[in-house]
C-alpha positions in Angstrom: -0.1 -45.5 36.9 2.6 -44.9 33.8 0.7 -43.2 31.2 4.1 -41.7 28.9 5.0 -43.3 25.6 8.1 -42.7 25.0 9.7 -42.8 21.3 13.6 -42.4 20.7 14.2 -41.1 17.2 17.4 -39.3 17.2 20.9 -41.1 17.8 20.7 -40.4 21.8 22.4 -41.8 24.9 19.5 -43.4 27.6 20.8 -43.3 31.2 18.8 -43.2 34.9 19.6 -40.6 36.9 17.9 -40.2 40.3 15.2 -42.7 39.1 15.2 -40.6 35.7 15.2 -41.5 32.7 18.3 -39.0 31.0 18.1 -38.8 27.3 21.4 -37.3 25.9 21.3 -36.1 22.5 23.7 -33.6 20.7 21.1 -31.1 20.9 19.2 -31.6 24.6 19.8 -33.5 27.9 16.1 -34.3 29.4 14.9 -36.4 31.9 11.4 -37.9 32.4 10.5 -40.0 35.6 10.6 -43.5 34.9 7.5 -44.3 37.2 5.4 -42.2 34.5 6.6 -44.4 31.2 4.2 -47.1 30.1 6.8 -48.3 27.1 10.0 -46.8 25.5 10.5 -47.5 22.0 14.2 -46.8 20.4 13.8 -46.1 17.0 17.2 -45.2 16.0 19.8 -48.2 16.3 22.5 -46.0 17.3 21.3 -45.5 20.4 23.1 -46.4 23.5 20.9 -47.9 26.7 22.6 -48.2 29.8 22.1 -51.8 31.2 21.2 -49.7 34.6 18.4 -48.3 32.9 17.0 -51.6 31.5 16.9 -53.0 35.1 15.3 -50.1 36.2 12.8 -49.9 33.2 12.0 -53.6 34.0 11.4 -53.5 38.0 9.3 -50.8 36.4 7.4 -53.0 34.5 8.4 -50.8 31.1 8.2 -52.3 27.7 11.1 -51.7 26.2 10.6 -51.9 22.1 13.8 -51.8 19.9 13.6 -51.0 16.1 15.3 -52.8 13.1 16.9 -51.2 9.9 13.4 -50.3 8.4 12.2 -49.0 11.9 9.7 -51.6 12.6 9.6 -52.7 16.3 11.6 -56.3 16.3 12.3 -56.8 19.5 10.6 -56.1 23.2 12.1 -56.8 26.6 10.1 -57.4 29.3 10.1 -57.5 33.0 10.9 -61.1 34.0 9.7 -62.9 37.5 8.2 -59.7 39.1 5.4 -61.0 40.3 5.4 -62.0 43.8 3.4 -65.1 43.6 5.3 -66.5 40.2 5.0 -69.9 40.3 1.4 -69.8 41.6 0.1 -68.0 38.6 2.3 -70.3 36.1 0.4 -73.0 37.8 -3.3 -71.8 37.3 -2.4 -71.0 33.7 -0.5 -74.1 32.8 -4.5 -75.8 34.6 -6.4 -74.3 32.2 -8.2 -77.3 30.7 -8.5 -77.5 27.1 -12.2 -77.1 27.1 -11.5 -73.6 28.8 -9.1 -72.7 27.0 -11.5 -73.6 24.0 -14.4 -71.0 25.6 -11.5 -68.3 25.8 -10.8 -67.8 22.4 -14.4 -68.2 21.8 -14.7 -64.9 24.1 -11.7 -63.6 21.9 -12.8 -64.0 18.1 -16.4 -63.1 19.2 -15.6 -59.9 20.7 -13.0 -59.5 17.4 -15.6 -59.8 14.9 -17.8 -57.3 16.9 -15.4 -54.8 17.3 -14.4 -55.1 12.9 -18.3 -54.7 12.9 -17.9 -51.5 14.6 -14.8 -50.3 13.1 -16.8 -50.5 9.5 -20.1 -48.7 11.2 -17.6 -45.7 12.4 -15.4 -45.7 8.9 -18.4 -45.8 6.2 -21.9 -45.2 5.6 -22.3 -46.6 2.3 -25.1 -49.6 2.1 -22.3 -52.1 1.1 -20.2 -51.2 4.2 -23.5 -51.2 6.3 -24.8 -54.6 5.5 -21.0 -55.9 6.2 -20.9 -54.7 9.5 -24.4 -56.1 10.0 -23.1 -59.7 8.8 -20.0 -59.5 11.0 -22.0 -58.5 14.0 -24.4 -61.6 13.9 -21.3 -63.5 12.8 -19.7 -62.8 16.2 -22.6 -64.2 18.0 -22.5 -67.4 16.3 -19.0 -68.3 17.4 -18.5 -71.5 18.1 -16.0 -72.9 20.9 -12.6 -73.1 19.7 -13.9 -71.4 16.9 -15.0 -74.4 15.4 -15.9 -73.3 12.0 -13.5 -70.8 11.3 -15.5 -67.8 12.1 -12.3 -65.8 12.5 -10.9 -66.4 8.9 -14.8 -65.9 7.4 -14.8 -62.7 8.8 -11.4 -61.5 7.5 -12.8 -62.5 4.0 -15.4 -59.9 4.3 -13.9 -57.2 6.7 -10.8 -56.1 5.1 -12.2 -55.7 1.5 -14.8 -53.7 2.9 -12.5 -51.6 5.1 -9.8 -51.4 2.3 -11.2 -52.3 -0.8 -11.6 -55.5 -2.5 -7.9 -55.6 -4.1 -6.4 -55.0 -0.5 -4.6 -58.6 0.8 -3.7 -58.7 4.6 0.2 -60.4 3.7 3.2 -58.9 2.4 4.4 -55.2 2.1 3.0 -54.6 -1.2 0.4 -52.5 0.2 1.8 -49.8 2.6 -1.6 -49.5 4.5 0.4 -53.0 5.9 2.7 -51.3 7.2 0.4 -49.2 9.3 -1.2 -52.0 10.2 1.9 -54.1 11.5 3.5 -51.0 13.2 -0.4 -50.3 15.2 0.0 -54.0 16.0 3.5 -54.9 17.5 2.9 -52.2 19.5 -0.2 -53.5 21.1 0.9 -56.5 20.8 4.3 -55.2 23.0 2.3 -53.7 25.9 0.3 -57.1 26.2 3.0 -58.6 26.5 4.3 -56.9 29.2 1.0 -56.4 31.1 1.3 -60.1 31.0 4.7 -60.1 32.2 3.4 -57.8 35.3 0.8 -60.0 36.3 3.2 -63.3 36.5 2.1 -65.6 33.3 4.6 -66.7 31.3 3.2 -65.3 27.1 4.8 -68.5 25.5 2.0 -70.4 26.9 -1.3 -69.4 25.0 -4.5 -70.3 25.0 -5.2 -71.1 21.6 -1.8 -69.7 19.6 0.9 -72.7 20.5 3.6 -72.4 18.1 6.9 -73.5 19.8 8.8 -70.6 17.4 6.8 -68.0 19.1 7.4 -66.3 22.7 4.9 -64.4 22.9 1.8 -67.1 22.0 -0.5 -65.5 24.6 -0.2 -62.0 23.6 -1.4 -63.0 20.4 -4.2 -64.6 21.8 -5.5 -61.3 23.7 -4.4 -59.0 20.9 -7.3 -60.3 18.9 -10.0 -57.6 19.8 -7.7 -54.8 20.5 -6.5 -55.0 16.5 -9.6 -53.1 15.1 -8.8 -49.7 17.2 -5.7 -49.7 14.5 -7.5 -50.6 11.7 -9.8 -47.6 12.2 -7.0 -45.3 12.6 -5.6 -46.3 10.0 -8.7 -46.2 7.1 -8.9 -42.8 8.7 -6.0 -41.9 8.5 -4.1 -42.5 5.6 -5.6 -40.6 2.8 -3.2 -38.9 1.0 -0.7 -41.1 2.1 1.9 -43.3 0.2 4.1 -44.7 3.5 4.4 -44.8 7.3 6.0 -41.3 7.9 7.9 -41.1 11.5 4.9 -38.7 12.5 2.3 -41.0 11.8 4.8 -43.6 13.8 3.8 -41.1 16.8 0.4 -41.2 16.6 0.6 -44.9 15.8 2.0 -45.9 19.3 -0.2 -42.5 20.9 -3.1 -45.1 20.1 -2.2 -46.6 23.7 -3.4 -43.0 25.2 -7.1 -43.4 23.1 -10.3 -44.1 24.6 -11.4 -47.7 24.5 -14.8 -49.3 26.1 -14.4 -52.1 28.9 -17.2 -53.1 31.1 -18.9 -50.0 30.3 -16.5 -48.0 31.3 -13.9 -45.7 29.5 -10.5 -46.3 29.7 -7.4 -45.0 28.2 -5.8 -48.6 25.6 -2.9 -49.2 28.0 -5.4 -49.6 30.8 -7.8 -51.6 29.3 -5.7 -54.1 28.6 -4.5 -54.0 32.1 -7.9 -54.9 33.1 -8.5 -57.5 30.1 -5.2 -59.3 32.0 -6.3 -58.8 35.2 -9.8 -60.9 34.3 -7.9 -63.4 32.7 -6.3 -64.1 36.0 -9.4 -63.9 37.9 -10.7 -66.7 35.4 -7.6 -68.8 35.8 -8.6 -68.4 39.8 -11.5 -70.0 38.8 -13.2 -66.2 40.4 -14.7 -65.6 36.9 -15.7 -67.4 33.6 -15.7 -64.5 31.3 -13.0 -61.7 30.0 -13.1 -58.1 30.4 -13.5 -57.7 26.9 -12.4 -54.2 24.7 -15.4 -52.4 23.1 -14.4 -50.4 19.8 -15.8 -46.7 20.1 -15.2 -43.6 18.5 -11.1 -42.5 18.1 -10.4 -40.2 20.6 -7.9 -39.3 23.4 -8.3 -40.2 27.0 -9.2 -37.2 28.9 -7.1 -38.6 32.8 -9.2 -35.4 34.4 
């Protein structure tokens, strides 16, 4: 399984060699094996990718994420048409009957609002912060389908101002704890994407995000209850701080490596998506009705031992 995260900071050359990836700086010439890389991001835009590489990353099933001028992932590449059964799995998605599709982001926001519930319990201890987390938590168990109701935006109202304090808005880059935020996020969002992409749907077609702008509609859709792991690193995380320093970039992306609960069971992010995907196909089969769904727990790195 490709467990490396891979981040290009320096101006640097990317080649494959011998089913390596070759990393040419003016400092050091390194290879890693391209079976072991989960996602490659390219941080510096004068680097040079070989289009060799990129075919090799993508029968790989790499994410490939490329930077803009103020080093915030804009762009991913994903595998396209490796799965061997394509156009079966296009077909059981595009079936999904709107009353399913309804019950799927039901599963979605629920499990969202439980896991901000959890993210304020592990953050604070103050009674405020407590009774929050105890409204969000019976909040996510009256979800409606669909979300009829708004449940989603109700519980933004209350979460962030508790996790960030009651002057802290969730739009624009006024407040660099945003920036945390949207870096944590596209790259979640990224490896979704491209888990997607390995299991054969097409991510334009979402369950409940539709917007004909957006190519990625279903990663959106799943990202929903994996977004608290980087709200908790962050809140954690940032005292002291007044930006997104390239190090904190590191650990940022690293979250992919952290422990996360699915099913009862401990997995490393990257994985647990994998096997958040791999139920939405089994639904789509019509083998299940209900998603593998990500529990938030305590920050910490996956032991693979």
């Amino acid at each position: 399984m490709a467990y490396r995260h891979i981040i290009i900071e320096s101006e640097a050359r990317l080649s494959v060699k011998n089913n390596q990836l070759r990393v040419e700086t003016e400092r050091v010439d390194s290879t890693v094996p391209i079976e072991d890389i989960n996602t490659l991001l390219v941080e510096n835009r004068r680097s040079v990718l070989s289009a060799a590489l990129l075919s090799t990353l993508a029968k790989n099933g790499t994410a490939v994420f490329i930077c803009d001028e103020f080093h915030m992932p804009c762009a991913v590449f994903q595998p396209y048409l490796q799965h061997s059964r394509q156009l079966t799995v296009t077909k059981n998605q595009l079936a999904l009957t709107v009353p399913a599709k309804k019950q799927l982001w039901k599963q979605l926001i629920s499990a969202k609002i439980s896991n901000q519930s959890k993210c304020l319990a592990l953050c604070g201890h103050s009674q405020e912060i407590a009774e929050t987390a105890e409204k969000l938590e019976k909040m996510s168990k009256q979800v409606r389908s669909g979300d009829e109701g708004n449940s989603e935006s109700h519980a933004a109202a209350l979460y962030f101002p508790a996790l960030f304090g009651g002057g802290f808005k969730r739009s624009g880059d006024s407040d660099y704890k945003n920036a945390w935020l949207n870096y944590g996020y596209s790259i979640i969002r990224g490896c979704i994407a491209r888990t997607l992409c390995v299991f054969g749907f097409f991510p334009l077609y979402g369950v409940h995000h539709h917007s004909s702008l957006n190519q990625f509609n279903l990663a959106d859709d799943f990202i929903e209850p994996f977004r608290p792991i980087v709200d908790l690193f962050t809140v954690q995380n940032i005292a002291g701080e007044t930006s997104l320093s390239p190090q904190n970039k590191r650990r940022l992306v690293n979250l992919l490596n952290y422990d996360i609960c699915v099913a009862g069971n401990m997995y490393a992010l990257s994985y647990a998506i994998e096997r958040t995907i791999q139920s939405f196909s089994a639904v789509c089969t019509g083998k299940r009705k209900d998603l593998l769904l990500p529990e938030l727990v305590p920050l910490k790195q996956h032991s693979y031992e």
